[in-house]
N, C-alpha and C positions, 0 to 999 in steps of 0.2 A: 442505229437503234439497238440491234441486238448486240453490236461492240458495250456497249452502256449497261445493258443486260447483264451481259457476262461479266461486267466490272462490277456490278453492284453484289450480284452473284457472289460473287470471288471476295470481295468484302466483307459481306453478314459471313461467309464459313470461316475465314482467318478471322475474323473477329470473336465468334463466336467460340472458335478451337484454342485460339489465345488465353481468351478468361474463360475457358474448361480447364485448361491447364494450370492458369496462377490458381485455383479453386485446389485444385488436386495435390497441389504442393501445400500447404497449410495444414498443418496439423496441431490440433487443439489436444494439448495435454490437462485433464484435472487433476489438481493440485489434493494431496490426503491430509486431508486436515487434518487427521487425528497423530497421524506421521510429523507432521511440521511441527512447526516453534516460531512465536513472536513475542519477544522478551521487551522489555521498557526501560527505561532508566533515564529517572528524573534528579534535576538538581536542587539543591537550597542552597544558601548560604553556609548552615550547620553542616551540610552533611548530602545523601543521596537515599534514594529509594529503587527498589528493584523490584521489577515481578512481571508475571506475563498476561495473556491475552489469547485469547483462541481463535483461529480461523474458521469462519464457518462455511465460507467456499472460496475457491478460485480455481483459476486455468491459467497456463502460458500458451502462448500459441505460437508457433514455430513454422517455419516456410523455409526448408531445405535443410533441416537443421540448424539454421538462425534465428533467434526471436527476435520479434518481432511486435506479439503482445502482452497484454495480460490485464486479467480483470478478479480483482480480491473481494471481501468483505469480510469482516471483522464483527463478532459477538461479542460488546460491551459487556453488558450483565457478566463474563466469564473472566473479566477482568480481576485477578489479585495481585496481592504483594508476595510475594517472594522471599525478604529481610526481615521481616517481621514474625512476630508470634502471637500466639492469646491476641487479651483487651487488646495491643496495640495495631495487631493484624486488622482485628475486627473496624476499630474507628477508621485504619487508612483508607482502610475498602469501602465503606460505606462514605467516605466521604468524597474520595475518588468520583464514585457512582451517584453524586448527590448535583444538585443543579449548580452548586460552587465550581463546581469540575465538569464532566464530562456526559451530567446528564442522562442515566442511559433509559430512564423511566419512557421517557421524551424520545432517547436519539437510540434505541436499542442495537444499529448496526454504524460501524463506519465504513467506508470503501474505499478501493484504489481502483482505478481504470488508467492502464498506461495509455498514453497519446504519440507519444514518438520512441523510437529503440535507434538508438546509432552502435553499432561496434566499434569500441573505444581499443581492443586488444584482444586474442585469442582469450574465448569461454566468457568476455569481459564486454557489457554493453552500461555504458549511459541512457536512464529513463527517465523522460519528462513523462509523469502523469499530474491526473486529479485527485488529490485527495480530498474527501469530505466528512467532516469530523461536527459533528452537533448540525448539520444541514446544512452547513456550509462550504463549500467548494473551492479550494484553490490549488495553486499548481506546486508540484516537489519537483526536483530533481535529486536524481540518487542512481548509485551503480550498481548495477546485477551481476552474478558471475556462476556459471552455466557451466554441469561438470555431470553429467552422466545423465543420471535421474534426478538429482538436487539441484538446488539452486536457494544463492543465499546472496542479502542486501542488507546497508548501511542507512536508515532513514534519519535526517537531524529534522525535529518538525518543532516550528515555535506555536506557542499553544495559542500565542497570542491572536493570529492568525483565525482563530475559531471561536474568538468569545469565550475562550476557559481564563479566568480574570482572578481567579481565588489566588494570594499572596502574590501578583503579578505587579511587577517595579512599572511596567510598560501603563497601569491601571490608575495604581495607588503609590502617596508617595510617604514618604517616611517609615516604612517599612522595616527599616535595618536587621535584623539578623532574622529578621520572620519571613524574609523576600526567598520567592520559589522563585528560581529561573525559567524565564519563557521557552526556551528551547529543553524539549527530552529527548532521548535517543530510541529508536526500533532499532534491531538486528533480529532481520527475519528470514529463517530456514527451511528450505520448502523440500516435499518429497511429492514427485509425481511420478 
C-alpha cells in the first residue's frame, strides 16, 4: 500500500513539474499594430488593385524560441486602396466595404488563429490556420518566416470561399472582361 502511495505520489509531482515547465517555456509575443503592414492585392481580368488593411491585434507565441502559434484580427472599416486617387479611391473603397464585397457594417473584424506550425527550414514554418472573413471560417495554409523581431507571410485566399460573390466567374456567368478573380493576395509584416 504505501509502495502505491509513493507511486502515485511520484506521479501527480512529475506530472505536475512537467506541464510547469512546458507553461514556462511559451512565450506570448504582441504583435504592434501600428509597426506592422497587411497589404492586398486583387485581380481582374483589365488589370489589379492594391491597398492595405490594419491590424487591430495579435500575438505569436513562441516555445523555446520556435513558434508555434498565433492569433490576429483584422479591422475592415481601415480597409483602403492604395492605386487609386480622388472619385476613384473613394467608389473602390466604398464598394470594397459594401455588402457586394466584404461587408464590414456587418463583419467589422476578420481573424486568423493558427492551428498547427511545422518547421519547414531555418526562421521558415508552414501554418495551417482559420481564417474567417464575413463569419465564415475556413482553413489557409501559408508560410511564415521568423527573423528577430519580425516576421512576415504569403496569404493566397479565394474570396470565393467567403461569400464575397461581386464580379466572381465562380457566381455569375458571362462575365467577360468585368470578371474579378476569386483569389487576392496578403503579404503581411509583423513587428513584435
Amino acid at each position: 500500500m504505501k509502495k502505491n502511495v509513493l507511486s502515485l505520489a511520484l506521479a501527480v509531482v512529475f506530472g505536475v513539474s512537467a506541464t510547469a515547465n512546458t507553461d514556462l517555456t511559451k512565450e506570448k509575443k504582441e504583435v504592434k499594430s501600428e509597426q506592422s503592414k497587411v497589404t492586398w492585392k486583387a485581380y481582374k481580368v483589365t488589370g489589379s488593385h492594391t491597398g492595405t488593411v490594419d491590424l487591430k491585434s495579435g500575438a505569436l507565441i513562441f516555445d523555446e524560441g520556435t513558434l508555434t502559434g498565433g492569433k490576429f484580427e483584422v479591422d475592415m472599416p481601415s480597409l483602403v486602396s492604395t492605386d487609386l486617387e480622388g472619385e476613384y479611391k473613394g467608389k473602390l473603397e466604398g464598394h470594397l466595404k459594401s455588402d457586394d464585397f466584404f461587408g464590414v457594417a456587418s463583419h467589422p473584424t476578420a481573424s486568423l488563429v493558427f492551428t498547427e506550425v511545422k518547421a519547414s527550414g531555418k526562421n521558415s514554418y508552414e501554418v495551417t490556420g482559420d481564417l474567417t472573413i464575413k463569419g465564415i471560417t475556413k482553413p489557409v495554409i501559408f508560410d511564415v518566416s521568423v527573423y528577430g523581431s519580425k516576421a512576415t507571410a504569403t496569404l493566397k485566399i479565394d474570396r470565393a470561399q467567403y461569400n464575397v460573390k461581386y464580379g466572381s466567374g465562380s457566381f455569375f456567368d458571362n462575365l467577360g472582361d468585368k470578371t474579378i478573380y476569386d483569389e487576392f493576395d496578403l503579404v503581411v509584416d509583423l513587428e513584435f
